[in-house]
DSSP file (Angstrom, degrees, kcal/mol; ACC not computed):
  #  RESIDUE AA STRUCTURE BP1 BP2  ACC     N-H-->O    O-->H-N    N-H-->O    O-->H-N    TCO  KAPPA ALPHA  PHI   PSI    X-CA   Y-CA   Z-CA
    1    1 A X              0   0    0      0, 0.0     2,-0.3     0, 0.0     0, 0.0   0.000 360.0 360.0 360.0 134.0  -24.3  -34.7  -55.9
    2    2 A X        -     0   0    0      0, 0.0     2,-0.6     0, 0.0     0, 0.0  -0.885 360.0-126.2-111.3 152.2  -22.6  -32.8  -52.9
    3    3 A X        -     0   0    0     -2,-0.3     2,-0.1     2,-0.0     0, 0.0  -0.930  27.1-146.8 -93.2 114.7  -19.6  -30.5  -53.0
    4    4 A X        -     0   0    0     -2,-0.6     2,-0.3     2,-0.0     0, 0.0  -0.288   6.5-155.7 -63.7 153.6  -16.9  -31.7  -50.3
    5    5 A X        -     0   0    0     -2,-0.1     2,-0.8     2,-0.0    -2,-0.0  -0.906   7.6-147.6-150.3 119.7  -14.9  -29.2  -48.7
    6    6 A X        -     0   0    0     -2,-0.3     2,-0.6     1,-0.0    -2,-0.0  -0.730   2.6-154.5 -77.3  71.7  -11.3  -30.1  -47.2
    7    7 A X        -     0   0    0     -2,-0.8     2,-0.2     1,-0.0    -2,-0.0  -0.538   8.0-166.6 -80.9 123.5  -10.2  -28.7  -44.4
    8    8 A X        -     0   0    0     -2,-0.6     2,-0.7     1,-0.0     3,-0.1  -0.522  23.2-121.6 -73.3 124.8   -6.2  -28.5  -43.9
    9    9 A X        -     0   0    0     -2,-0.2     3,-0.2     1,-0.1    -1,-0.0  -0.777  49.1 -96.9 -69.7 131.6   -4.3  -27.5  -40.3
   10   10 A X        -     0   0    0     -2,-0.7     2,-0.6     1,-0.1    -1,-0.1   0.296  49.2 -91.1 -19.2 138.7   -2.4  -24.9  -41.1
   11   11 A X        -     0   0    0     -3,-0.1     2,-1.5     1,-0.1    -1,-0.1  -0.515  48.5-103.9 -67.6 122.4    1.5  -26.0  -41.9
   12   12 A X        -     0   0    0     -2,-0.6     2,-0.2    -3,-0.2    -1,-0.1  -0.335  49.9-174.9 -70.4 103.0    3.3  -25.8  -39.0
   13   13 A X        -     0   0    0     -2,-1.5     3,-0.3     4,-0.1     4,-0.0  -0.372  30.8-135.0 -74.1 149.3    5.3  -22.6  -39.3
   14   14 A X  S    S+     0   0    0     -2,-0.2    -2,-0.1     1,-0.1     4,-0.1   0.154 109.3  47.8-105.2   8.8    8.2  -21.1  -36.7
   15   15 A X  S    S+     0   0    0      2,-0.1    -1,-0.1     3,-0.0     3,-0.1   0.090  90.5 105.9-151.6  30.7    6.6  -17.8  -37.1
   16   16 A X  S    S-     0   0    0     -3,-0.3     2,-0.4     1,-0.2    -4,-0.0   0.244  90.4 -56.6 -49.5-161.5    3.2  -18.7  -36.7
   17   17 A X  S    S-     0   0    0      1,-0.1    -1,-0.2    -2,-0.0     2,-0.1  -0.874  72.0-101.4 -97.6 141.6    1.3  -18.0  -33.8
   18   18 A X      > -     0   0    0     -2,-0.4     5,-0.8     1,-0.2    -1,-0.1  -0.200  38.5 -90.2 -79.9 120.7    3.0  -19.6  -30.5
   19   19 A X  T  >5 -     0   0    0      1,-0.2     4,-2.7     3,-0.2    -1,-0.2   0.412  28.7-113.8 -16.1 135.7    2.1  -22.7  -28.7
   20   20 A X  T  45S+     0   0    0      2,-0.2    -1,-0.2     1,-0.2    -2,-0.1   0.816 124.1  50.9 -58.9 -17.1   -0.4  -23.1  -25.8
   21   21 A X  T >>5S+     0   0    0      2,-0.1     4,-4.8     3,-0.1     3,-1.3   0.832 109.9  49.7 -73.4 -38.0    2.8  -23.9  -23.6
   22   22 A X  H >>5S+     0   0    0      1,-0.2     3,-1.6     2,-0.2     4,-1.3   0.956 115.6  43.7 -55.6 -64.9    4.4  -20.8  -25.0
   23   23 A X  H 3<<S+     0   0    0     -4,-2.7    -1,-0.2    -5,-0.8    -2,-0.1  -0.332 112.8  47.0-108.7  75.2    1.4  -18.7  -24.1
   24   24 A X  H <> S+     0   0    0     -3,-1.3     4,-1.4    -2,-1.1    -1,-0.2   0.110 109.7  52.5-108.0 -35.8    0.8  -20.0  -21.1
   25   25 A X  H XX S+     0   0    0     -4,-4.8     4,-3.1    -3,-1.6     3,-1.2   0.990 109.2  57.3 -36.7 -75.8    4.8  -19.6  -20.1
   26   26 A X  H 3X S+     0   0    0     -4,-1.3     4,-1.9     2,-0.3     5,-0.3   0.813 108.6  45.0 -39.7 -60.8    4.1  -15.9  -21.3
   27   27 A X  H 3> S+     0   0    0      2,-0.3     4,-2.3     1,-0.2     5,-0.3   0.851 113.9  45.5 -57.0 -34.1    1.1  -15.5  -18.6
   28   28 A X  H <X S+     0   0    0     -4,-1.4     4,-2.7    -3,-1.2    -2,-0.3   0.970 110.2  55.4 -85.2 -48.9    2.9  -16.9  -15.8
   29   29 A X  H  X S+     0   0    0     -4,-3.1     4,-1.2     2,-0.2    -2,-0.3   0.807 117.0  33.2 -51.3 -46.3    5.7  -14.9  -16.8
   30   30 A X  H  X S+     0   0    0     -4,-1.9     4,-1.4     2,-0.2     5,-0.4   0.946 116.7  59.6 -81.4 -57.1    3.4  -11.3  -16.7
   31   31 A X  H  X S+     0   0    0     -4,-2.3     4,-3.5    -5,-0.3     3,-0.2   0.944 108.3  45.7 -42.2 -47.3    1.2  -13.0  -13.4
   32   32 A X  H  X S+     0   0    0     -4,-2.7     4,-3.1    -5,-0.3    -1,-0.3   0.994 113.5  50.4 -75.5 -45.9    4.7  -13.3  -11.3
   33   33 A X  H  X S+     0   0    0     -4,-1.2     4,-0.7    -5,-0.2    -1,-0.2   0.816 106.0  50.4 -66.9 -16.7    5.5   -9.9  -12.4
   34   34 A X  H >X S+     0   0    0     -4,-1.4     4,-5.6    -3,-0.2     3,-0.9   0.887 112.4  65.7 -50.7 -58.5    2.0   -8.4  -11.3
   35   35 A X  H 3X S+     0   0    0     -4,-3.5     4,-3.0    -5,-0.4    -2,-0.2   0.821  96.4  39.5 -39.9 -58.0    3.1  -10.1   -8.5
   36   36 A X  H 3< S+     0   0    0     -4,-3.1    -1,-0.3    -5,-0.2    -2,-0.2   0.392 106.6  64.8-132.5  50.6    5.5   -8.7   -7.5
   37   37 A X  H <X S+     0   0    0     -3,-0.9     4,-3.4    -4,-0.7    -2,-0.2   0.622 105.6  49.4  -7.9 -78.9    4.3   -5.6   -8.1
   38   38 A X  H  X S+     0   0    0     -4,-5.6     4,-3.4     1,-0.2     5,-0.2   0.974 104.3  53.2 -58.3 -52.1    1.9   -6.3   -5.7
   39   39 A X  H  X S+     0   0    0     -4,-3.0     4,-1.4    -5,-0.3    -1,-0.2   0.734 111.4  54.9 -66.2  -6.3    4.2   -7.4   -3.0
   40   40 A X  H  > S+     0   0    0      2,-0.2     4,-1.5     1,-0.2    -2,-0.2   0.959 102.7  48.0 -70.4 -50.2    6.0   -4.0   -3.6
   41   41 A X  H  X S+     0   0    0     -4,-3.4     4,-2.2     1,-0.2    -2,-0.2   0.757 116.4  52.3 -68.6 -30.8    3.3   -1.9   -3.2
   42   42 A X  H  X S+     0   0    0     -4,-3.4     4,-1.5     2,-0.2    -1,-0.2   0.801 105.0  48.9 -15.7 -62.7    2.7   -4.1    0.2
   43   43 A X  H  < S+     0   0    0     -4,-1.4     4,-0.4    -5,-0.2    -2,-0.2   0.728 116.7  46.7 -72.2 -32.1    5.9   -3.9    1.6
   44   44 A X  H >X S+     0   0    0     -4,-1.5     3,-2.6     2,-0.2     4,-2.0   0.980 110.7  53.1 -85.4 -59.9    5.5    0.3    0.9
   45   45 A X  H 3X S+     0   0    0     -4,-2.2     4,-2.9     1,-0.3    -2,-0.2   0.829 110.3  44.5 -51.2 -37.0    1.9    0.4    2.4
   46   46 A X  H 3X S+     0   0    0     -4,-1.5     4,-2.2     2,-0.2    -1,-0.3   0.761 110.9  57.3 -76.3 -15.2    3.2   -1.4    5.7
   47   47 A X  H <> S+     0   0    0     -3,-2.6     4,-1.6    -4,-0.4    -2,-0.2   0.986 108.9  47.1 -55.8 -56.9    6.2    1.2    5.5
   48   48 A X  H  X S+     0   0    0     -4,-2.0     4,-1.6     2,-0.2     3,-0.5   0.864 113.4  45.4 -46.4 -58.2    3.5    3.8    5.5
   49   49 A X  H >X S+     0   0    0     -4,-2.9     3,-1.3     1,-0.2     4,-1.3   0.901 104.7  58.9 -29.2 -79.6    1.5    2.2    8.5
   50   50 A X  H 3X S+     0   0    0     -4,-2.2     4,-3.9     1,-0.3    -1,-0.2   0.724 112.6  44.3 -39.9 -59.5    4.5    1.8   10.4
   51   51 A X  H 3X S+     0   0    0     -4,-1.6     4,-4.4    -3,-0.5    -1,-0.3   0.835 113.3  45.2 -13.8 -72.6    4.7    5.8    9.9
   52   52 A X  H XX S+     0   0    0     -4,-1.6     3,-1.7    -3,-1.3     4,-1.4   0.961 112.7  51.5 -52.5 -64.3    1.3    6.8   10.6
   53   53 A X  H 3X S+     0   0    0     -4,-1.3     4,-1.3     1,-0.3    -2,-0.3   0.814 115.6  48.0 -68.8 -52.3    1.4    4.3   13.9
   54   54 A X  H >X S+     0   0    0     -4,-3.9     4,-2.5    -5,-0.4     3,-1.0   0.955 112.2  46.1 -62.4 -42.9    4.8    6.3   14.7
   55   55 A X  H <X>S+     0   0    0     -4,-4.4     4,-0.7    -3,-1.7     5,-0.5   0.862 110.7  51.3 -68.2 -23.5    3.2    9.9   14.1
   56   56 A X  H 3<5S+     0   0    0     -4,-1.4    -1,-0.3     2,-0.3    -2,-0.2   0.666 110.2  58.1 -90.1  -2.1    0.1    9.2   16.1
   57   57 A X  H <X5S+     0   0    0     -4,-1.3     4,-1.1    -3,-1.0    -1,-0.2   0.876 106.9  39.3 -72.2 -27.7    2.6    8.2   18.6
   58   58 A X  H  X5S+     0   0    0     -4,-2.5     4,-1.0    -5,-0.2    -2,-0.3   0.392 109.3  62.8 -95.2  22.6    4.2   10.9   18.8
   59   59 A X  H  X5S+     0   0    0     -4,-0.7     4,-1.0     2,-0.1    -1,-0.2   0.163 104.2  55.9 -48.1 -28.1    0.6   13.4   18.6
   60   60 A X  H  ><S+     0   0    0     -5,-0.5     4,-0.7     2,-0.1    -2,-0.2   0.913 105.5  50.6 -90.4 -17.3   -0.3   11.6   21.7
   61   61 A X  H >X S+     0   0    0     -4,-1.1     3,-2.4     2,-0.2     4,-1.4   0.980 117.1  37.6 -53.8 -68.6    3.1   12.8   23.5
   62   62 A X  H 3< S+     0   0    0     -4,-1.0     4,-0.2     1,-0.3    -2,-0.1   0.500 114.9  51.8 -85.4   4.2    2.8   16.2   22.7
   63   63 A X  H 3< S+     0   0    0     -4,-1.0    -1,-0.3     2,-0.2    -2,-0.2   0.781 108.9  52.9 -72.0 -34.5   -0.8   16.5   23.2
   64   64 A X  H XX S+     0   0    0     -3,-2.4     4,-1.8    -4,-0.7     3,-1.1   0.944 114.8  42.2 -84.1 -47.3   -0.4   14.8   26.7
   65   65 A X  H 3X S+     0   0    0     -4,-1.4     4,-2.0     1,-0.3    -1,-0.2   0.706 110.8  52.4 -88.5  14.1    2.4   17.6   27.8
   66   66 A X  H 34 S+     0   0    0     -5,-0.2    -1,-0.3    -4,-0.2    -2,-0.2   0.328 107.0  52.9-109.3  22.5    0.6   20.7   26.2
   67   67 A X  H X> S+     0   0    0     -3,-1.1     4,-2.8     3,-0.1     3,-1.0   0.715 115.1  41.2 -89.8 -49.9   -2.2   19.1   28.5
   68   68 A X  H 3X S+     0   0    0     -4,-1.8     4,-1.7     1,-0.4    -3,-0.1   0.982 116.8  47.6 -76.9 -51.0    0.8   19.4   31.7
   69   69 A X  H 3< S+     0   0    0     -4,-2.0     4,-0.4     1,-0.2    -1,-0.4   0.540 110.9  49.7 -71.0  -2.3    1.9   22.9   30.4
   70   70 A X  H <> S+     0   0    0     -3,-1.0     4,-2.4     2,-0.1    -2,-0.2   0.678 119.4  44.1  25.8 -69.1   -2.3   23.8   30.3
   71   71 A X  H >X S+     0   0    0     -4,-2.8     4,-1.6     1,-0.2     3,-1.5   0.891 114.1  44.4 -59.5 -81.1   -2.1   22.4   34.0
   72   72 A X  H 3X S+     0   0    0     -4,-1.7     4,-1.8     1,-0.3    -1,-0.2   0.439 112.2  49.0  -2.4 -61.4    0.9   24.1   35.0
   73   73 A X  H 3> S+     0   0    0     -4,-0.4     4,-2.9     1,-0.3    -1,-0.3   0.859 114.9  55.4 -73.7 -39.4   -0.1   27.9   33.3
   74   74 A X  H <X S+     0   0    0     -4,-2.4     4,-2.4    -3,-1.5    -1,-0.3   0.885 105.6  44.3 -54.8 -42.8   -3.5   27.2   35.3
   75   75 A X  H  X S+     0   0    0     -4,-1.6     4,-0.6     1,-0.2     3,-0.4   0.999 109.9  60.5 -67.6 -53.7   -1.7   26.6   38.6
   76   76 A X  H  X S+     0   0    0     -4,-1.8     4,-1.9     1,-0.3    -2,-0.2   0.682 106.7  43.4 -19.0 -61.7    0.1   29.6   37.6
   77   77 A X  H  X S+     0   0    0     -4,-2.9     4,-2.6     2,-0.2    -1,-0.3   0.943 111.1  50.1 -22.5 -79.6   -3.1   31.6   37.5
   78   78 A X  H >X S+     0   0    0     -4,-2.4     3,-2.7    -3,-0.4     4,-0.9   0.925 113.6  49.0 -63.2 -93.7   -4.6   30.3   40.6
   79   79 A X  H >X>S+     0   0    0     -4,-0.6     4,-3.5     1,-0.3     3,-2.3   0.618 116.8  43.0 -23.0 -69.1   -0.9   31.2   42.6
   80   80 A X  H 3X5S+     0   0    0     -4,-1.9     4,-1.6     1,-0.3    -1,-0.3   0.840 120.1  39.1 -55.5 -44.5   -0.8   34.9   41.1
   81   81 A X  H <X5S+     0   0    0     -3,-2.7     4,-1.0    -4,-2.6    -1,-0.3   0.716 112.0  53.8 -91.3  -7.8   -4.3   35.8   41.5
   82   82 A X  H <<5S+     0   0    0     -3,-2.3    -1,-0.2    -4,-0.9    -2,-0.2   0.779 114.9  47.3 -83.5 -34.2   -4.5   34.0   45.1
   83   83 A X  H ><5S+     0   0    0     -4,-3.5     3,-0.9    -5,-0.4    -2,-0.2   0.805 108.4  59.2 -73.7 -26.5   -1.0   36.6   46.0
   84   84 A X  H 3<<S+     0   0    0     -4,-1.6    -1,-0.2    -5,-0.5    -2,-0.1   0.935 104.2  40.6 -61.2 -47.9   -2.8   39.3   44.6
   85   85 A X  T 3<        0   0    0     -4,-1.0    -1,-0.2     1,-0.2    -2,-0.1  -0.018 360.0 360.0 -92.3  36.6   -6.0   39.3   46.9
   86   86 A X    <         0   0    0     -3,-0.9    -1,-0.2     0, 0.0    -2,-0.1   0.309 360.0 360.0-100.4 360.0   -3.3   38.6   49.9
């Protein structure tokens, strides 16, 4: 003699646990916000680039004229010390 055992699904409830469409809706719903997330923090990191790429243009200006004013103080030199021994 064997003892049967009956297993029931659960009664379908409205405050049960949600449907695989619901949570899957629910995922795609969090994934697009992760998303754009992401594309925010994108759009801010190419701000930044654009930035850097501006400042290191303008470090390469003012490095190139306090390279002219360098020549310049040098000629400057040379003239005064060349009028001195005149």
């Amino acid at each position: 003699m064997h003892n049967l055992i009956l297993c029931q699904a659960p009664e379908k409830d409205e405050d049960t646990a949600p449907s695989t469409e619901e949570r899957l809706l629910s995922i795609e719903g969090r994934l697009d916000g992760i998303q754009s997330q992401f594309d925010g923090i994108q759009s801010e990191l190419n701000g930044l680039r654009c930035r850097f790429d501006n400042l290191d243009a303008r470090l390469d200006a003012f490095i190139s004229r306090f390279g002219n004013i360098e020549q310049l103080l040098h000629t400057l030199v040379g003239t005064a010390s060349a009028g001195s021994a005149a």
